[in-house]
N, C-alpha and C positions, 0 to 999 in steps of 0.2 A: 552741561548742555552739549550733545552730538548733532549733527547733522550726516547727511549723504550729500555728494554731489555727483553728477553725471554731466560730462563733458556732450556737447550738443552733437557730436556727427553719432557719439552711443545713441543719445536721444533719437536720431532723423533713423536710425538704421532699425530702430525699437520698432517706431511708430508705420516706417513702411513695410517690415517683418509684419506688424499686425493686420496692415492694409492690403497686405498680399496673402492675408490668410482667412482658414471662417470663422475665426473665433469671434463671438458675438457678444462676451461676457465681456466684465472691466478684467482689463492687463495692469498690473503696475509695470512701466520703462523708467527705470532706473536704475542708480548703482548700490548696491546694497550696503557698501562700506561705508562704515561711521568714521568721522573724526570729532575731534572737539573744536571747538571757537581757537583756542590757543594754539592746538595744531594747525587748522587751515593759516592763521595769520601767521606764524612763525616758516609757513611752508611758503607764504606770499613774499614774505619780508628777505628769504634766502633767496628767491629766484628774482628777484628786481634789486636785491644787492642792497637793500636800506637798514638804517639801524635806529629807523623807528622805533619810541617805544610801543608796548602794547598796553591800549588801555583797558582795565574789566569795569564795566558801566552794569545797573542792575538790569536785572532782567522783566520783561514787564509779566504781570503776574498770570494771563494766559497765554502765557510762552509755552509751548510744549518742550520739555524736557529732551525729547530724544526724535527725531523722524528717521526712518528706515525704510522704505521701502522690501515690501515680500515680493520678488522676481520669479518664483516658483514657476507661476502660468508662464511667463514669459520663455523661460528655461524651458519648459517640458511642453509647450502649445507653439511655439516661433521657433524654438532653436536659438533665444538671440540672450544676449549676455552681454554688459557691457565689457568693453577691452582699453579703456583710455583710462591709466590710475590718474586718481590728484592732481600728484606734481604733474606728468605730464601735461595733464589738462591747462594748468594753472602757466606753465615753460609758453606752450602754445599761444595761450591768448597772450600773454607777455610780449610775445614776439609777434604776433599780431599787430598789435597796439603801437610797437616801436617801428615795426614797418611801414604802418601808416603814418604816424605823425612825423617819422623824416621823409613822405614825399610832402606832408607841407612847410617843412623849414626850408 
């Protein structure tokens, strides 16, 4: 099982790229790269430092196997591509998250 993920200012930057343009067709905004289920979590589990284990739970039966996004239009219609990988993304909301909850301690 693959996924994509697109870190959200990729997304806002996608979305206004298309809003500031004529294209009148569907765009897919997103990130093209796949990881697996064990990648993302193993990539989660480094950047918050836990040593969690991983658990593999079944998959329900219309689970789609792989999502990808084609960026093509996007690429060649906007000019726009995402630029924030994974980990970064994943460092970010980490520290998001940490910065918030210590102004409520």
């Amino acid at each position: 099982q693959t996924r994509s993920f697109c870190y959200v200012e990729d997304e806002i930057r996608g979305f206004l790229a298309l809003l500031d343009s004529d294209v009148v067709e569907p765009v897919n905004i997103g990130n093209p790269d796949e990881f697996t289920m064990l990648e993302l979590a193993e990539i989660v589990r480094e950047v918050v430092g836990s040593s969690s284990e991983i658990v593999f739970r079944p998959l329900p039966v219309d689970d789609p196997a792989q999502r990808q996004p084609d960026i093509t239009k996007a690429r060649d219609r906007l000019g726009w591509e995402p630029t924030i990988a994974l980990r970064e993304g994943i460092e970010r909301t980490v520290e998001h998250f940490r910065e918030s909850l210590a102004v409520l301690d």
